[in-house]
C-alpha positions in Angstrom: -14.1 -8.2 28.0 -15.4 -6.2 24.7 -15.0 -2.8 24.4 -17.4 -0.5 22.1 -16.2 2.2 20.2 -17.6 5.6 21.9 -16.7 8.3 18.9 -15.0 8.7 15.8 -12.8 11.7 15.6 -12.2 13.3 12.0 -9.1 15.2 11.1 -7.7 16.0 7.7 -5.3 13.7 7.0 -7.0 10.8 5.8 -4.1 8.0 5.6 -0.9 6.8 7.3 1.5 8.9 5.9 2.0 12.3 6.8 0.6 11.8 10.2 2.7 13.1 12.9 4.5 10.3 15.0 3.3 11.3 18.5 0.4 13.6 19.9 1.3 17.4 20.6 3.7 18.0 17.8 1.4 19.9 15.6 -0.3 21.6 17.8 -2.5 23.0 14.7 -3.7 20.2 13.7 -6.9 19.7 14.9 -9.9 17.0 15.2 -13.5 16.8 16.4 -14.3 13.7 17.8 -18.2 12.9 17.5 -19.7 10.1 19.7 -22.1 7.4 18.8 -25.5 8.0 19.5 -25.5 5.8 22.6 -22.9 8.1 24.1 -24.2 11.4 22.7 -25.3 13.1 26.2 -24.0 16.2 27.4 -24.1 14.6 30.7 -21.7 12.5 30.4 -18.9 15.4 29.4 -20.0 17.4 32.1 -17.0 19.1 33.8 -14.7 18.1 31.3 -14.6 21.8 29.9 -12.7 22.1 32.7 -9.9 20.5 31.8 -7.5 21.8 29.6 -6.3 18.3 28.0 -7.8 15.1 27.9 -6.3 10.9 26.9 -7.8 9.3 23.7 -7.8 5.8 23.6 -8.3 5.0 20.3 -7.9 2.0 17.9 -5.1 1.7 15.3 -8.2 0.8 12.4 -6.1 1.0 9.3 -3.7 -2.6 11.0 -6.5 -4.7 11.9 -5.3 -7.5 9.4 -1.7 -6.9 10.0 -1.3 -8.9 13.1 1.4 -8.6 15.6 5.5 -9.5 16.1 7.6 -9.5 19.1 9.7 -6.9 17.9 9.7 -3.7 15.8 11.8 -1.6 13.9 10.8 2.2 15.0 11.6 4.7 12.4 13.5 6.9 14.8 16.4 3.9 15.0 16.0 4.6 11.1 14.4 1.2 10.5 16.8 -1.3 11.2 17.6 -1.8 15.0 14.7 -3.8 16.6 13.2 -3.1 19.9 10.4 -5.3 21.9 7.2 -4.1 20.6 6.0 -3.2 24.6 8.8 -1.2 24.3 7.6 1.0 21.7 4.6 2.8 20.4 4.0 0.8 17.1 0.6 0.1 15.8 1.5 -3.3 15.4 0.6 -4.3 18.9 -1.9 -7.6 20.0 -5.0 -5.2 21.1 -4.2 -2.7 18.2 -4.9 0.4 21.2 -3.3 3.7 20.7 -2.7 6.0 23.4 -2.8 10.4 22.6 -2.7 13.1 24.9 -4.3 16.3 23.4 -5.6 19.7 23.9 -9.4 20.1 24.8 -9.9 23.6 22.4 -14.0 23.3 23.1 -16.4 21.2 24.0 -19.2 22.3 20.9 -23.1 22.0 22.5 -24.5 24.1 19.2 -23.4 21.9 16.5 -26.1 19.6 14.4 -24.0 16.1 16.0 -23.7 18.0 19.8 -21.9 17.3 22.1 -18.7 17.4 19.9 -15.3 17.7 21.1 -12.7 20.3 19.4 -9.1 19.0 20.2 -5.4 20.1 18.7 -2.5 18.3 18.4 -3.7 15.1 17.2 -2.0 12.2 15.7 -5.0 10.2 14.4 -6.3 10.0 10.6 -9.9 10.7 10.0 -12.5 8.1 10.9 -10.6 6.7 14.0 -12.4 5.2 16.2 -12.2 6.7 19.9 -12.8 3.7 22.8 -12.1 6.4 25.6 -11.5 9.7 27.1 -10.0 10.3 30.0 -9.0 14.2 31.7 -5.2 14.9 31.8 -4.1 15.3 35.5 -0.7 17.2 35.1 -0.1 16.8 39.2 0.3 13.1 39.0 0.9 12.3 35.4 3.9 15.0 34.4 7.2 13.1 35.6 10.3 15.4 35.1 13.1 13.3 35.3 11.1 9.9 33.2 13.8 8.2 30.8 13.0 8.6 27.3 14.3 4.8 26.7 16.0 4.9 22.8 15.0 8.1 22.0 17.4 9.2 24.5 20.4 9.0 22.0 18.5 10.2 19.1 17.4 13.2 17.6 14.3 14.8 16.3 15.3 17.3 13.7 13.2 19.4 11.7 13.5 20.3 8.0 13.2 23.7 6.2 9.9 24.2 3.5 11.1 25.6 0.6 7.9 26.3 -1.4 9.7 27.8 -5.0 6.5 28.2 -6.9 4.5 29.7 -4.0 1.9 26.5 -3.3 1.8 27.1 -0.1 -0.3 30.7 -1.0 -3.0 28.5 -2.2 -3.9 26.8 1.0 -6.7 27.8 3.2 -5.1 30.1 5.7 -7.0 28.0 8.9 -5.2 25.0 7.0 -1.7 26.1 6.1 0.0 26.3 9.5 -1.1 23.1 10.4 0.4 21.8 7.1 3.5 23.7 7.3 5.0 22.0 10.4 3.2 18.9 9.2 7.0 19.0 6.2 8.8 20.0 8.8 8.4 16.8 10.6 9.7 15.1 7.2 6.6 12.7 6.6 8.8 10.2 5.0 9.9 6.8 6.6 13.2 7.4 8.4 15.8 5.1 6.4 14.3 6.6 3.0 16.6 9.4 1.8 16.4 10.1 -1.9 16.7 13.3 -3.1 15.1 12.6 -6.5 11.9 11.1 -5.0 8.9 12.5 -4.6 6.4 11.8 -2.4 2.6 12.1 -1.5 0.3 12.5 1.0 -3.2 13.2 1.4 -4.2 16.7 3.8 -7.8 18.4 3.9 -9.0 17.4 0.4 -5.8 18.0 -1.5 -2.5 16.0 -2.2 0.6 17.4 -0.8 3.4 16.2 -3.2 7.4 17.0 -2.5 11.0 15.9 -2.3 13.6 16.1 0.5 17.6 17.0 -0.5 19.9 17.9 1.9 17.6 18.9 4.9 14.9 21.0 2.8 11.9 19.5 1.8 10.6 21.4 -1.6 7.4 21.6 -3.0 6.7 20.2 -5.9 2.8 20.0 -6.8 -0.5 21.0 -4.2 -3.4 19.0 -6.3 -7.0 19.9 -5.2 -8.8 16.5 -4.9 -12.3 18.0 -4.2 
């Protein structure tokens, strides 16, 4: 079976790093996903402004030489316990599929590429490819009491922004929130904890650079790339 991508959703993070580990946890962050021509028929979304979130399957495009292993190392074990890859949600996977569940902010029938759809709290870089969209039925697909496998003995902690020299000021105020909760995921890969180093990462035309020490993450330099 072949499958054909159906959009391209565009966000503004444009790499790996600094994207948030699972859908939903930056609620800010949004995307608009644009189909391919073929699919670009208001018909075929009709009703689905009725839904308040909708599934993206999507393809992990920036692995597609990277192949596949039996097991992985996810970041939340800090990098060195390894699980079966089915039993995690690396990238690193034989189809290269990812799976997001996101909020349906509009569907946009006045813009130049219409229909467009507006979502928030994605986890996908800009120029993913979107295979398909399915509505969010939270009757049969919210389980309570699910087991959260080996995140069950770990914990997601969040860091405080200390922005000394007042960089954050500069950002667009649609933009800053959004990139705000974006450093207090910590961006940086789990087992990497050195207070001296800084680090990069690319968000709606401008590099983000700071360091982490003992729980903050400072602010070092906002460049403006555009």
């Amino acid at each position: 079976m072949e499958i054909n991508k159906i959009a391209t959703i565009h966000t503004d993070l444009d790499g790996k790093f600094g994207l948030p580990r699972q859908s939903g946890l930056v609620p800010q962050l949004t995307g608009r996903i644009v189909f391919e021509k073929e699919f670009r028929r208001e018909e075929a979304l009709r009703g689905l402004e009725n839904w308040s979130h909708i599934w993206l399957i999507w393809g992990f495009s920036m692995n597609l030489d990277a192949g596949w292993t039996p097991t992985v190392r996810p970041p939340r074990l800090g990098g060195n316990k390894r699980v079966g890859v089915f039993a995690s949600r690396s990238p690193f996977r034989p189809n290269g599929l990812g799976l997001s569940l996101v909020k349906l902010i509009k569907v946009d029938l006045d813009c130049p590429d219409a229909p467009v759809l507006v979502v928030g709290g994605v986890d996908m870089a800009d120029g993913t490819p979107v295979y398909d969209i399915k509505p969010y039925n939270p009757e049969f697909e919210s389980v309570p009491d699910a087991r959260r496998g080996f995140l069950e003995n770990t914990e997601w902690s969040s860091l405080a922004v200390c922005d000394p020299k007042g960089l954050l000021d500069t950002v667009d105020p649609d933009k800053r929130a959004a990139l705000e909760e974006l450093l207090k995921l910590d961006p940086r890969p789990h087992y990497q904890d050195d207070p001296e180093r800084v680090y990069g990462f690319s968000y709606a035309g401008m590099e983000i650079r700071f360091r982490v020490a003992e729980k903050a993450l400072i602010v070092e330099e906002i460049i403006d790339k555009l």
